[in-house]
Each structure stands twice: as C-alpha cells, then as structure tokens.
C-alpha positions in Angstrom: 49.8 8.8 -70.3 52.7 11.0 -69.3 55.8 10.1 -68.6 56.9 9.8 -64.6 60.0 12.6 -65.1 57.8 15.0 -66.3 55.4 14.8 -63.8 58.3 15.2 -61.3 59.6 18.1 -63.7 56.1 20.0 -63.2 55.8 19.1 -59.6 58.9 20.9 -59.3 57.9 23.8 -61.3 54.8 24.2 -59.6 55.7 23.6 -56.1 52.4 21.3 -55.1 51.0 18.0 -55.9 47.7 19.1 -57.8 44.8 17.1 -57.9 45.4 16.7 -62.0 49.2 15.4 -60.8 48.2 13.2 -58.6 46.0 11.4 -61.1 48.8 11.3 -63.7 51.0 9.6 -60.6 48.0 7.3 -60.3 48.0 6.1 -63.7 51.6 5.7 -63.8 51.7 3.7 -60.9 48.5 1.6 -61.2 49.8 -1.4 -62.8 52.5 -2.6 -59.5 53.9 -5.7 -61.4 56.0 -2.8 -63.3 56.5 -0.7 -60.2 61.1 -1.7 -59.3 63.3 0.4 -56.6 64.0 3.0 -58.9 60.6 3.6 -59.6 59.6 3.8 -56.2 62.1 5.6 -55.1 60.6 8.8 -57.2 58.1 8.9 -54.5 60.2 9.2 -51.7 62.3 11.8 -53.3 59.1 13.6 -54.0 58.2 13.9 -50.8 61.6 15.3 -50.0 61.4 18.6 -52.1 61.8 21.6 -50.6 59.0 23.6 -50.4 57.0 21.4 -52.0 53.2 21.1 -51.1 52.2 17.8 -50.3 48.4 16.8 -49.4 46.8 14.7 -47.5 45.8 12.4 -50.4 49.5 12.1 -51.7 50.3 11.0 -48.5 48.2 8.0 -48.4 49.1 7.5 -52.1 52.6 7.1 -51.1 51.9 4.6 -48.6 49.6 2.6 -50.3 51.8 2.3 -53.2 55.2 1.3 -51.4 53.6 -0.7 -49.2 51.9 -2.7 -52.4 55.2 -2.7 -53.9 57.5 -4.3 -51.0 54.9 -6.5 -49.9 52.7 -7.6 -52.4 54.8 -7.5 -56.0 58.0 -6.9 -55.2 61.0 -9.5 -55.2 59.4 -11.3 -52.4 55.6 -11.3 -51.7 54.3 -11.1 -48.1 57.5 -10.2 -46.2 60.6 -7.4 -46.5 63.6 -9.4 -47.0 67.2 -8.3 -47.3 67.6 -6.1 -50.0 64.5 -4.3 -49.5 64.9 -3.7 -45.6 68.1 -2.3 -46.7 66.8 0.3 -49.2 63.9 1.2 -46.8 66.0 1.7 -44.0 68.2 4.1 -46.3 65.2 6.3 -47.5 63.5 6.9 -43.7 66.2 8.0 -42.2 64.4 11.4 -40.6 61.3 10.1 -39.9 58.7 12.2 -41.0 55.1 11.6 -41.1 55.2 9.9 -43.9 57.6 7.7 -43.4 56.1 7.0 -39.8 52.8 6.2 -41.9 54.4 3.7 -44.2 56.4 1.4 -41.4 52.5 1.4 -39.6 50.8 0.0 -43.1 53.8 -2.0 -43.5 53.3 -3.1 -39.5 49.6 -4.0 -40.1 49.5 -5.9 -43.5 51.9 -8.3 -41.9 50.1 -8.4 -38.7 47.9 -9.8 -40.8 49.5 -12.5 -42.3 51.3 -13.6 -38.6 54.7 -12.0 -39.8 56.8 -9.2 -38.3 58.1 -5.9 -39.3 62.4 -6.3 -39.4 63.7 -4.8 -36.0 65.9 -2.1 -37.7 62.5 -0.8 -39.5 60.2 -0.3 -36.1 59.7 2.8 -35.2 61.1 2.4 -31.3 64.5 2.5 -33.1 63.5 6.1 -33.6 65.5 7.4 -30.7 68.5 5.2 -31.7 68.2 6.5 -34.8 68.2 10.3 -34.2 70.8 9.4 -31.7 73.3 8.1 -34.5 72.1 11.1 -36.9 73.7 13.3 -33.8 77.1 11.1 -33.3 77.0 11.7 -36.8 77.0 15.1 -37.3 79.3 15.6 -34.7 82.3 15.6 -36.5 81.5 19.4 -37.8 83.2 19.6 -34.5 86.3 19.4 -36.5 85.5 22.6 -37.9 86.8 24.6 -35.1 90.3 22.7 -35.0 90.1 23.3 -39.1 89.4 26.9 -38.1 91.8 27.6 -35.3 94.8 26.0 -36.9 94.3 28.2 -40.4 94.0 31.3 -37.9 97.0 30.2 -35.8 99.1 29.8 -39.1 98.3 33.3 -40.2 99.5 34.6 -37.1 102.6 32.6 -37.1 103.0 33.7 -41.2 102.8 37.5 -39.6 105.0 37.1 -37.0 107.5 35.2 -39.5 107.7 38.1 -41.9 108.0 40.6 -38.9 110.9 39.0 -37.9 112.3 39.3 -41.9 111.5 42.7 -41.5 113.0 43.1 -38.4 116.4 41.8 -39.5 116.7 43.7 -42.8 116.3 46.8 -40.6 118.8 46.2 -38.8 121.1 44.8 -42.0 120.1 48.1 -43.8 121.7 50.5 -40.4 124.4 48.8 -40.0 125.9 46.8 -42.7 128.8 45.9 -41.9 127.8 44.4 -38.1 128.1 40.6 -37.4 126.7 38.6 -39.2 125.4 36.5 -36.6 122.3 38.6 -35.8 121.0 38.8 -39.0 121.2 34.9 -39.8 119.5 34.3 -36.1 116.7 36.8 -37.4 116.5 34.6 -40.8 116.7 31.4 -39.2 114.2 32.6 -36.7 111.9 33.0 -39.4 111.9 29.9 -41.1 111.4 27.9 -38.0 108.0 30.0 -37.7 107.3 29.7 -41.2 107.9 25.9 -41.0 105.7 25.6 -37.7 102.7 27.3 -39.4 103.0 25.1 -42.1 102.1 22.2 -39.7 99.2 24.0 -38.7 98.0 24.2 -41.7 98.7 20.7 -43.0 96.7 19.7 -39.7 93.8 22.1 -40.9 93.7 21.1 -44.3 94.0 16.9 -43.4 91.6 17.0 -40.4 88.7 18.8 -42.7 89.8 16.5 -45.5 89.4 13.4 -43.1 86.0 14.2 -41.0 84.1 17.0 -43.3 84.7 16.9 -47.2 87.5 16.9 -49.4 89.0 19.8 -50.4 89.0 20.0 -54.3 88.7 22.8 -55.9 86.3 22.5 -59.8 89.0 24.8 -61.1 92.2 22.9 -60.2 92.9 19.5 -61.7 93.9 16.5 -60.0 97.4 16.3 -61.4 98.0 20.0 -59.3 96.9 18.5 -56.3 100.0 19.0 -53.6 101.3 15.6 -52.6 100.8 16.9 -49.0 97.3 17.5 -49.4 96.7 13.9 -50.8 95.0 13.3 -47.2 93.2 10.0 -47.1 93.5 9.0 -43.7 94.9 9.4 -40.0 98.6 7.6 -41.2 98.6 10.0 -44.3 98.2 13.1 -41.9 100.5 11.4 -39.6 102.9 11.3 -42.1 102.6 14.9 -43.9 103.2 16.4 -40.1 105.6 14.0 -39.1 108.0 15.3 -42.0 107.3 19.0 -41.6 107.6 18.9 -37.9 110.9 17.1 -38.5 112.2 20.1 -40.4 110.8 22.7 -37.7 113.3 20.4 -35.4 116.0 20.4 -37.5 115.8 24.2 -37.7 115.9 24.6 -34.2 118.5 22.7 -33.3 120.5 24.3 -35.6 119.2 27.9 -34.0 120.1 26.6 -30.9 123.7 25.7 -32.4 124.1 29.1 -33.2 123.3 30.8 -29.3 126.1 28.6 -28.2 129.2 30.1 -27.1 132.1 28.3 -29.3 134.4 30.0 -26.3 132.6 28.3 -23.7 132.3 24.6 -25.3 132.9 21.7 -23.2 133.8 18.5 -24.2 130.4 16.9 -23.2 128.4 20.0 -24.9 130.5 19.2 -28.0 129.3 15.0 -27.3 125.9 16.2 -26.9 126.1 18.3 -30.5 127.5 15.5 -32.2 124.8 13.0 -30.8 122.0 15.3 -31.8 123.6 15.8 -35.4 123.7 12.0 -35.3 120.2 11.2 -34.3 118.9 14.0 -37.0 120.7 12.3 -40.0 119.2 8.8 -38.8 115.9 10.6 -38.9 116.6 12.0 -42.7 117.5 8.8 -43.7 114.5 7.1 -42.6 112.3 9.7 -43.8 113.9 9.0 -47.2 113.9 5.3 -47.0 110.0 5.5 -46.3 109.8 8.2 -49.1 111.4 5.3 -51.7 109.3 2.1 -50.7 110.6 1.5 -47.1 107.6 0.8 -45.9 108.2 -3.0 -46.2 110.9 -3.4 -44.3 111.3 -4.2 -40.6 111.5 -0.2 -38.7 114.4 -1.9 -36.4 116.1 -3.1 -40.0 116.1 0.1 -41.1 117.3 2.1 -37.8 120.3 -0.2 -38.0 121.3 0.4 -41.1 120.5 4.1 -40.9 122.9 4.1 -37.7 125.6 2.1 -39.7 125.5 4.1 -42.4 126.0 7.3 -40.7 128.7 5.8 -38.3 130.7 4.5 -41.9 129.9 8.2 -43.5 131.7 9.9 -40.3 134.5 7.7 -40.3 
C-alpha cells in the first residue's frame, strides 16, 4: 500500500484525482479506527489545491470518510463534541460544495440517532459567516492610509531638500549676508524632514498592525529599528508621540527665530519662557517613560518634572 504523502505528492503533480488515486486513498483510509485529525485533514487540504481536478466520486469519498471519522470512530462516537466542532468549523470556512455536502451527511446520521448538528456548523450561519469573512478582510482598507502616508512623506522629503537647496543658493551668492536666512531655510527643513518622518512611522505601524508585519528575509531581527518594533495601537502611539514632539520643538524654536528681539514685550518674553518650560517638562517625561517610567503615577512624574525644571532655572 502506498504511503498517504505520496499519494498527495502525485495528486499534485498530476493535477486530478485519477481513478488508480482514488483507490490507493481508499486503501489508506479503509480501516477508520486509525483515521486522527491530521489524517483527515489531508482530505480537506486536498480538496483545496489549486487547479486540482476533483470528481464526483472523490467528493462523496470525502464525505463519507469524515463523516465516519467524527461520528462513528473518532474521540466521541455518535455526536461532534468540542474539539472536533472546533477543527470543523476551522476547515469550512468558504463553504464550497463539498463542505456543504459534509455538514448535510453530518446533519442526517444524527437525525438519525435524535441528535443535532452544533449551531456554529449549520449551514444558515452561512451568511453570518461570509459576513465576518467581509469585516474581515476589511482592514486591507488600511492599505490606502499605508499608501497615502509613504506618498505624502516623499513629498514632504522633496520639498525638505528643496528648501536645503534653496538656502545654499542663496549662501553660495552672497556669503557674507545674515545669517539668519540661511538658518530659517535649515531649520525649515528639518521641521519638514521631521513631519515626514511621522508619516511614515504612521505608514509603517498601521500596515504592521492591521495587514502583515514588515520583515524583511534578508534583514535580521537584531537590525530591526526600535521604531518599527510596532506591536500595537500604544506602540504606534508612542513612536509618533516622540517624533511629533520633536517636529514641535522645532517649530517653536522657528517661530523664536521670526520674532523681532526689538519688538519684545514683557508678556511675549513670559509666554517664551512658559513655552521653553512646558517643552523641557515634555523631554523629561519622554525620558522618564524611555528609562522604566511607566510605573509611576503620570501626575508623580509631571510634578517632579515641573520641580526639577523650576530648581534647574533657579
């Protein structure tokens, strides 16, 4: 008798169930007391090979014999229980003809005996069923967030460099001209740069988190970029929160450099020294977080991030 891999093996090869196939799946499978999940479960993923030609007499093979098998040797004769409603349920889950043909043997044998077909095998869960298989494969949705955020963050890297470019151009016609437009210009640049950073860290976290992750064969784990270590919704969270703190950081101090020293007022210098205030409260805590502060009470640690930053000013 041949062995069951190789029958799969020329199955494969050939691309059809052949009569001579079928009677080597026959013999295999005659004796059911030696028939276990793996075992059956070559029949369903036979019946799931692509371009595979199946026939009519495989068909009612495959019922026959997982129908035997669950009901009449399996772990518990004459009814599905637990475990083996849950590994039906996980090899029907489209719903073909086959599988429409095995849940109406399975229906009828224990009509038979006065017992019922679990209500997460009938087939009027069909609808609920392709209805979840849709919610599903929703989240591909993500794809064109993934997609717009890559694109919007090779724009923003353009526009970053043209604004390098821009300010070397002017450095390189006049050299010895204030300094101040040239380091707007550069400062310019990195708050772009920073911004498509986010973008990009959103990209990259919201495919890791509702498509696949993104691991390259090529690249081993230990060159994996902490930021891209994206393993759910407070990961991402945090990975944007400290870039977009950066981008703010950077634009205040752009915004700094507009103002008009002859023109300060006493409350425009207040509001300057606030903001530089609330900014190094918002380091620290980033870098408490960043050391283990995550056990610690978020009001403990604003305190003492305040305190700390009042004693360093004194």
């Amino acid at each position: 008798m041949r062995d069951l891999q190789d029958v799969r093996k020329e199955i494969i090869k050939t691309r059809k169930v052949t009569p001579e196939l079928l009677k080597d799946l026959e013999d295999i499978y005659a004796d059911l007391t030696q028939i276990d999940f793996d075992k059956a479960d070559v029949l369903f993923r036979i019946k799931q090979l692509n371009h595979i030609e199946l026939t009519e007499k495989y068909k009612d093979f495959f019922v026959d014999k997982i129908a035997s098998f669950l009901l009449g040797y399996g772990q518990s004769p004459d009814e599905i229980d637990e475990e083996e409603g849950k590994w039906l349920r996980g090899r029907i889950i489209h719903r073909d003809e086959y599988d429409k043909a095995l849940l109406d043997e399975l229906e009828n044998r224990l009509g038979n005996i006065d017992r019922k077909l679990p209500n997460y095998l009938k087939k009027n869960n069909y609808i609920i069923a392709k209805f979840e298989d849709i919610l599903y494969y929703t989240r591909y949705f993500a794809i064109i967030a993934v997609v717009g955020a890559v694109l919007s963050s090779f724009i923003l890297f353009i526009q970053g460099f043209g604004l390098i470019i821009k300010g070397l151009v002017g450095f390189f016609r006049d050299p010895y001209a204030k300094y101040e437009l040239l380091f707007e210009q550069l400062v310019s640049s990195v708050d772009v740069f920073l911004f498509a950073l986010v973008l990009i860290i959103f990209g990259v976290g919201v495919y890791e988190l509702f498509i696949a992750n993104v691991d390259p064969e090529d690249k081993p784990a230990e060159m994996r970029p902490t930021w891209l270590k994206i393993s759910s919704v407070d990961d991402l969270k945090s990975s944007l929160g400290k870039v977009i703190l950066m981008v703010l950081i950077v634009s205040f101090f752009k915004h700094v450099l507009e103002i008009d020293s002859e023109h300060w007022t006493p409350i425009s210098l207040l509001y300057l020294a606030i903001g530089i205030l609330l900014i190094a409260g918002a380091l620290y805590l980033t870098h408490k977080s960043g050391e283990g502060g995550e056990g610690k009470n978020p009001k403990e640690m604003a305190k003492e991030a305040v305190k700390e930053t009042l004693e360093e000013a004194l």
